[in-house]
C-alpha angles and dihedrals in degrees: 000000000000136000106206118012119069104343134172087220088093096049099042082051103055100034077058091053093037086054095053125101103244101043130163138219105225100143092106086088091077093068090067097046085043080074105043090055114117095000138100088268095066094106106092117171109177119184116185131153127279111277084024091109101254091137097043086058105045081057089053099053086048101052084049106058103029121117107201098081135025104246090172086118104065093033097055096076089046130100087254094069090069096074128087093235099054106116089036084088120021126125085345107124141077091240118205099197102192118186106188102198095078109102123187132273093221089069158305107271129109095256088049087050106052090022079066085057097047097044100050085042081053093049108032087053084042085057101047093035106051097172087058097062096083089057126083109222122198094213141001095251084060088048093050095045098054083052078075081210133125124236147206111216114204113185133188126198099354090175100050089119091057102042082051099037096230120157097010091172095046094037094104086049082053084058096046096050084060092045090052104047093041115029117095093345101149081200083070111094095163141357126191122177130184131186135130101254125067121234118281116235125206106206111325086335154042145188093275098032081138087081130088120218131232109188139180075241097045132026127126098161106042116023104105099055091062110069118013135273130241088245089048092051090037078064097046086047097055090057091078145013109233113089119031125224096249091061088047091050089046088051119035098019126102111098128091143190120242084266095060092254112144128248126193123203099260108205085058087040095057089037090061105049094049098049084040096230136089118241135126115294090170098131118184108231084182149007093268091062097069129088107224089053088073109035089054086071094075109354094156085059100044101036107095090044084054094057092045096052090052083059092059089249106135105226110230113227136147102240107180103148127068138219110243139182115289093019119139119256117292108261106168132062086250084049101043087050094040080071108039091061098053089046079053091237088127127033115224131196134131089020089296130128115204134156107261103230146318093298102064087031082075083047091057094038100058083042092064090059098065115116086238085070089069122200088359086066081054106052089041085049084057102042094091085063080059097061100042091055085046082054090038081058085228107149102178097053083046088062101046097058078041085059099039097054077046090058092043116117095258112116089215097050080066105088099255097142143014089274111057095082092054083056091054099055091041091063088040087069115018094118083057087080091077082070105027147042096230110204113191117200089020123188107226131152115321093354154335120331111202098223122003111186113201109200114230094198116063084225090059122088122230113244129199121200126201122172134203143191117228091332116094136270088243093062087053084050097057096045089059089053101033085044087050086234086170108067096095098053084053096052088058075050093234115190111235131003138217131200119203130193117189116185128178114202103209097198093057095032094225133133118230119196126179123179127199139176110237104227 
């Protein structure tokens, strides 16, 4: 049975994801690489991050082109069919469906490792090619070009070695086994790669500089077939009746394409839907997944940033240059964001940094309570003390831990902009989003309330927060009631309601809070 060349493993795959119930169109994307095929352009290397649908639509490139079985039949009722070149195509190629993660069972070196690779390539051309088996062949590039054939090579996780870092002295060698089986083959009809890490380029170069490279920085041609668009999840939405579009924009959205069109991450998507409630699905499959790797590189120098981009404020930065596969660990703030972004942990457009939707927010959040965060894990550590004196009605209590996070040694936390108070009063409470879902610039009622905390739990009150600047906390009081902020909150029927005004007199550098039940 073999591994690589011509298997069934891409069909079986794609007929399962085509069966299930919340199932997108994404083979659109075929008429593009039809025209990449034989020409300079074959060389496709796509890097997204993990759940964005790299590997559902490698199987079903592969269950395309592959000429070992007819899968017409299950093309036919698909967007593809559509263009005039369809069949040209179809089931048409030798496919070679690497997937490079698998690593051997005779044990765990370099030369075990690639010698895996080698030896199923050998055997599987050996199978399919009876006349070459008396011959002794000195590579398998030798071995592929006396098949006088033409191949499609679909390739998975090219850069598992990197993202593991697996190998780091053969990892070069890594890159010229690739070089060598895939650059200026004329056996090579096509070659699509996908990983999460961009190719790494020594000088103006590098070992693969015959691919071109589709990024989460930097793709004009693919981005919106992986993800899924607001008009593909609007028709998910509409086949049941659980959750409605506007939780699953709040929770998986955040990403677009260079045009400004919205993406949503698709395997959260899909889980919510199926278990018919929004939470984070945002499963770490590595170290490198996770937020707080990355922020402990250089937490004194992405800190504050941190902090902003909880509160729902973009941090403006100039990111050029990506992080690829092979490169040393990020050590500035450019570096440590240059990641994040390709892991899909920020999302980056515009020259602004944010924090793509509800479900990384939690990410971050837990994040800012790691011991490495300083005097920031403190205060969130303390913030459930926040909201129990907010429930306790005890405004006095409420604006000394307002003045102490004030007085903290962040220089953002200092009043320097119109936002900072805003800061203050996000890190106050940040623990409070066990128990709530915290809004920030509501729209309730006649205009926009600065925090609106939904309780999750009937025995919870409703609390609405509205902030000012040398002014009083009476006259925030009476915005929320005079501005009907309320009104929101009384449509989901909770129970009780607190408003909360919250004022900082800047001359005498105090914090005045006042809370009162809304009748």
């Amino acid at each position: 049975m073999p591994k690589y060349l011509n298997t069934n493993s891409s069909l079986i795959l794609y007929n399962q994801l085509i069966n299930s119930e919340y199932f997108v169109d994404k083979s659109g994307i075929i008429r593009t690489i039809n025209k990449r095929i034989k020409t300079i352009t074959k060389y496709i290397c796509i890097t997204k991050p993990r759940r964005f649908g790299k590997t559902s639509l490698l199987n079903m490139l592969g269950a395309y082109y592959c000429k070992a079985y007819d899968s017409k039949s299950i093309f036919d009722n698909l967007e593809i069919s559509q263009n005039k070149d369809y069949t040209a195509h179809l089931n048409h190629y030798n496919v070679i469906n690497m997937c490079l993660s698998h690593l051997s069972d005779l044990g765990n070196t370099y030369n075990d490792y690639i010698g895996l690779i080698k030896d199923s390539l050998k055997r599987d051309i050996a199978e399919s090619y009876p006349e070459l088996q008396s011959t002794v062949f000195n590579s398998v590039t030798d071995m592929l070009a006396a098949t006088n054939d033409e191949f499609i090579f679909i390739i998975d996780e090219w850069d598992y070695i990197f993202s593991h870092n697996l190998y780091p002295e053969n990892q070069s060698d890594f890159l010229e086994f690739l070089r060598d089986l895939l650059k200026d083959r004329p056996y090579v009809a096509l070659a699509y790669m996908t990983g999460v890490l961009p190719i790494k380029r020594y000088s103006t170069s590098s070992a693969l500089n015959m691919f071109q490279e589709y990024t989460m920085m930097n793709d004009p041609s693919f981005e919106k077939y992986f993800g899924f668009t607001e008009e593909e999840v609007e028709a998910l939405c509409r086949q049941q009746t659980t959750l409605s579009m506007e939780e699953i924009n709040e929770w998986y959205n955040g990403y677009q394409t260079r045009d400004g069109h919205r993406l949503y991450n698709p395997r959260s998507v899909v889980c919510a839907l199926e278990d018919g409630i929004c939470q984070s699905y945002w499963t770490t499959t590595g170290r490198m997944d996770e937020v707080l790797f990355f922020l402990k590189y250089n937490i004194g120098e992405v800190r504050e940033d941190a902090i902003k981009m909880v509160n729902h404020m973009p941090v403006r930065i100039e990111i050029r240059k990506e992080y690829t596969a092979g490169q040393e660990s990020p050590a500035t703030k450019k570096e440590i964001y240059a990641a994040m972004i390709i892991y899909g942990l920020l999302s980056y457009s515009d020259d602004e940094l944010r924090i793509p939707n509800k479900e990384l927010m939690i990410e971050f959040e837990n994040a800012l309570e790691d011991d490495d965060f300083g005097y920031v894990a403190e205060l969130v550590r303390n913030s459930g003390a926040v909201l129990d004196a907010t429930i306790a009605r005890q405004g006095e209590t409420v604006a000394s831990y307002l003045h102490n996070i004030h007085n903290s040694e962040l220089p953002i936390l200092k009043y320097n902009d119109e936002n900072s108070l805003s800061c203050v009063v996000t890190l106050a409470y940040l623990s409070a989003r066990n128990k709530y879902n915290v809004e920030r610039e509501e729209k309730s009622g006649k205009g926009f309330a600065d925090f609106i905390f939904y309780p999750k739990r009937r025995n919870l009150p409703g609390i609405i927060i509205e902030l000012k600047a040398d002014s009083s906390p009476e006259a925030a009081i009476f915005q929320i009631k005079n501005k009907e902020y309320s009104e929101k909150l009384r449509k989901k029927k909770v129970g009780s309601i607190l408003a909360v005004g919250i004022n900082y007199n800047s001359r005498k550098k105090e914090h005045q809070c006042l809370i009162e039940e809304l009748l």
